[in-house]
N, C-alpha and C positions, 0 to 999 in steps of 0.2 A: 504494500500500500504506500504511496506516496505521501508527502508530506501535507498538499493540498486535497486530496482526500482525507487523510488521518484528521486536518484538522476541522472537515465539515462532518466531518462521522462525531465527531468530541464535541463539537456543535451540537449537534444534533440530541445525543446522548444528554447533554447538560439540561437542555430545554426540557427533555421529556421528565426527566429528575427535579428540575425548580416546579412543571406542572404537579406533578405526585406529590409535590410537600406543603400546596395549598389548601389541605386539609386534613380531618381529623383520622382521616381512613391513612394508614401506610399503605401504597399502593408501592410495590415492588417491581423494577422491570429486571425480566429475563431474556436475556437474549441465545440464539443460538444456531448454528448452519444446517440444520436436518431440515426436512419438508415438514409442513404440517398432518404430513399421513403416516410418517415415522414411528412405529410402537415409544420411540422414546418419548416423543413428543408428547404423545397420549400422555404417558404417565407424566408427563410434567403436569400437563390441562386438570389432571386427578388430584395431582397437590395440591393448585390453585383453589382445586373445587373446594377440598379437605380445609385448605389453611382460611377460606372466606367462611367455611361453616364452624370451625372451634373459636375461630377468633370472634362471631357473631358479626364479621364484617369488618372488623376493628384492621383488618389485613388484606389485603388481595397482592393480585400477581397479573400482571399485564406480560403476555408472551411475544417475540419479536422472531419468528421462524425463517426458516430459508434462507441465513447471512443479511438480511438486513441491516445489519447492522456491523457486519465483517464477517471472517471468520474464525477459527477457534484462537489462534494466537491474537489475532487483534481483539479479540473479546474479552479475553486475561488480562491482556496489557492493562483494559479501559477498567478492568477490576481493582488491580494494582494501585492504578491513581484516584480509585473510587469512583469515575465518572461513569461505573454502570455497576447495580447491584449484584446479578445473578448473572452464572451461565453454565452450559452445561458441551465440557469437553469430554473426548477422547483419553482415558489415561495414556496414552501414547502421546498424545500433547501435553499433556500434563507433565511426564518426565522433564520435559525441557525446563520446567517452573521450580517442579517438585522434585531433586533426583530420586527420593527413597521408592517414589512409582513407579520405577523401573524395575521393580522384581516381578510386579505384576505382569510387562509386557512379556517376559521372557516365556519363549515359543515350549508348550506341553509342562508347564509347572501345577498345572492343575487335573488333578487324575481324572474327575469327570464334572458335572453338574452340582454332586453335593457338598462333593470337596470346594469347588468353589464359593459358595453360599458361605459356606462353613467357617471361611475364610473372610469375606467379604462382609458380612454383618455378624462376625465376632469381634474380639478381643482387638486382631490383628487388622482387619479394616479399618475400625473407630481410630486405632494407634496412623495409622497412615493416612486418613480423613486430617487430623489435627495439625500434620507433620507440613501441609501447606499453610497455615497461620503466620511462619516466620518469614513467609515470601507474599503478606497479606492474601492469600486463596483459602479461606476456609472450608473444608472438603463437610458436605451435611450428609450424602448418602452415593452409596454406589446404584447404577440402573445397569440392566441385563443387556448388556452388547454383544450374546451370542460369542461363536466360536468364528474365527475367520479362516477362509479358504481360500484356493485359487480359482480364478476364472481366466480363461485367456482367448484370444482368437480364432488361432492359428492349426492347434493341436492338446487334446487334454494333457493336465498334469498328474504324472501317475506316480512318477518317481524322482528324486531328486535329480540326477540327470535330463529330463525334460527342462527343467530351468534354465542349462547351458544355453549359454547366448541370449539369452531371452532378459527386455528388458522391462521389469516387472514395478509399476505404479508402489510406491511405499508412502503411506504419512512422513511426516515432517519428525521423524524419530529415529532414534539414535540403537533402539534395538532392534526398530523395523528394518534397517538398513542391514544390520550385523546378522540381522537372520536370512536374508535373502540373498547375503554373498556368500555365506554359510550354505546352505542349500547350493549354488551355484548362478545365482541369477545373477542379472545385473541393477540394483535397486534406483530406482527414479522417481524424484520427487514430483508430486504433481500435486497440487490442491484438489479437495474433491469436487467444489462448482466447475474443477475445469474438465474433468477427468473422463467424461464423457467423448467429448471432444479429440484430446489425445489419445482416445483408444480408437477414434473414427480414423484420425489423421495417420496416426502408426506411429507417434511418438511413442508409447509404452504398446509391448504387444501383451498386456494383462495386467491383472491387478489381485488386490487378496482383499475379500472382506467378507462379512457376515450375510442368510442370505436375503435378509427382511434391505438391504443397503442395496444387496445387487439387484434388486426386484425394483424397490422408489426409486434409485437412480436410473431405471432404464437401459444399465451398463449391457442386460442382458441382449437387447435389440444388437448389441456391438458383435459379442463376446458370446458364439454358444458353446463352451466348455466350462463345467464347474465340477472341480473336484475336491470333495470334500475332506478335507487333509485334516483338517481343525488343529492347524499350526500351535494357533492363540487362543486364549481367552481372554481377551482388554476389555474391561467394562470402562463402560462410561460414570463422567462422575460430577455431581451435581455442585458447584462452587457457588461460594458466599462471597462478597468482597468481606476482608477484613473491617475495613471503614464503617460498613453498613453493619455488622456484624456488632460493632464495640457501640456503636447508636443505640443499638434498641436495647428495650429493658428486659427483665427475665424472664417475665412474662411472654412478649414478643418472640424472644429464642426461643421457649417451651414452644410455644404456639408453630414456630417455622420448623424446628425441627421434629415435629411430632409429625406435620404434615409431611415432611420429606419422607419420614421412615414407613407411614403409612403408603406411602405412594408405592415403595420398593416394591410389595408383594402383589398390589397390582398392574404394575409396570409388566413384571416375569410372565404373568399371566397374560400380557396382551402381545407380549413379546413370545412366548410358546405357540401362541396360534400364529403369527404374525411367519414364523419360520416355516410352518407348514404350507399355509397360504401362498406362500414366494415361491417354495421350492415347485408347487403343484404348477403355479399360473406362467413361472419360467418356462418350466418343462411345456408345457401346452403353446407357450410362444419358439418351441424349437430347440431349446438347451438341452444339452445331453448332460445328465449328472453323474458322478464315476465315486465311487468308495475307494479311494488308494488304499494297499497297505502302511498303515503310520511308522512303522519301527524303521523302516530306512532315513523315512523324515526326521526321528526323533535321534537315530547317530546322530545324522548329519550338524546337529546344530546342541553336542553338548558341552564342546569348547566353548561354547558360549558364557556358559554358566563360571568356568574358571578365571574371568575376566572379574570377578567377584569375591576372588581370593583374599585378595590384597584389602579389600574392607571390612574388617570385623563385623563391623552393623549390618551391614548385607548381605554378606555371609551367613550371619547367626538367623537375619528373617525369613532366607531362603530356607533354612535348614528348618524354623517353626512352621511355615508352609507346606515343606514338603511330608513333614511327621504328622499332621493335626489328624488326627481322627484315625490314626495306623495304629 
């Protein structure tokens, strides 16, 4: 984003925030890059519902979808300086902000669905929610972003050699990239409002993502190969500005974080259906979907995890991670 943008987007944000505070309702804005038909999205519109009905109104939440207002990095930044309350990233963008999120991205550290959960709204989530407050992100709950997979054009991906040569669409992240040259690919960055695009033009000949993403994106009209690898599990993760955070009184934070954690469990559930729906309506627009075997995948990319050595902290929460519930 430029500077001349950045500073009509900070504009803009300001205005909508001095409107919110001309009365006795906190009205909250969220901002964030997903569609409005995005399972995640949903579950944001749930909290809102949730947080306008315990607070008796005393709260609400105004949602700003499909990058309106930037996208995930430029929506952190405007957190940072307080010029926007909410927004809801990628832990894969998140790393950038937050490093300890990075244990999260790392490719197959979650043995399946419960193990996840288990993880994510225990002990060890709440401690990694908190861990963005000293970079003003305050993390209120995780949402269900699926497992992520390959899709490509050209040729399905069945085995880590299928990647050779191939250059594969990565978020703006530091493990997405270390995992996909690990595998053999060649990792490129692309934003996702552009990504569409670059898979039409042959800048990236694929991409990885979950499949409720490759279905609202429409990547699949691009792209008919998906193969279900389920590299990752990245959840997405709901952030507070610090600024706004230290504003409100106890009350208010009972009242916002109740609604967040309430939203979680039916977030999963619109996000469950949401997987099946994609993978069916794909399929019937022509996609061919492929079960790789995982354990070649899962060699390929366990030097990864040794780049972690060297950090006590991260070492020890990989190692709480990988033991929970064994």
């Amino acid at each position: 984003m430029n500077i001349k943008n950045h500073l009509l987007l900070l504009l803009t944000v300001c205005l909508l925030w001095s409107c919110s505070q001309q009365s006795d309702t906190r009205n909250l804005k969220l901002a964030h890059s997903l569609n409005a038909q995005h399972p995640v999205h949903l579950g944001m519109l749930e909290m809102g519902r949730i947080l306008d009905e315990i607070s008796d109104g005393k709260m609400t939440m105004e949602i700003y979808a499909n990058g309106q207002l930037g996208q995930e990095r430029d929506l952190l930044e405007l957190l940072q300086i307080g010029s926007l309350d909410m927004t809801k990233v990628s832990v894969g963008a998140l790393e950038n902000f937050v490093p300890e999120m990075k244990v999260l991205t790392l490719p197959y550290i979650f043995r399946d669905s419960a193990h996840t959960w288990s993880v994510l709204q225990g002990p060890i989530g709440k401690q990694l929610l908190e861990k963005g407050s000293k970079y003003w992100l305050r993390g209120l709950c995780f949402y269900d972003a699926g497992s992520r997979s390959f899709y490509s054009k050209a040729k399905p991906i069945l085995s880590p050699s299928d990647l050779e040569g191939m250059k594969v669409r990565v978020m703006n992240s530091q493990s997405a990239f270390d995992m996909v040259n690990a595998l053999g690919g060649s990792p490129t960055p692309v934003s996702f409002g552009e990504l569409y695009t670059a898979l039409q033009q042959g800048v990236v000949d694929g991409a990885e993502n979950n499949a409720p993403s490759f279905f609202t994106s429409r990547h699949y009209e691009v792209c008919k190969y998906y193969s279900i690898d389920e590299h990752s599990t990245i959840p997405d993760a709901l952030i507070v500005s610090t600024y706004l955070w230290e504003s409100l009184s106890e009350q208010e934070r009972k009242w916002l974080q109740e609604a967040a954690d309430q939203s979680v469990n039916y977030q999963k559930k619109v996000w469950a259906a949401s997987v099946q729906e994609s993978l069916t309506k794909v399929q019937a627009a022509g996609v061919e979907i492929f079960h790789p075997e995982k354990s070649p995948f899962q060699a390929k990319v366990q030097g990864l995890y040794q780049a972690f050595e060297t950090d006590p902290e991260l070492k020890q929460l990989i190692s709480e991670i990988q033991n929970l519930g064994k």
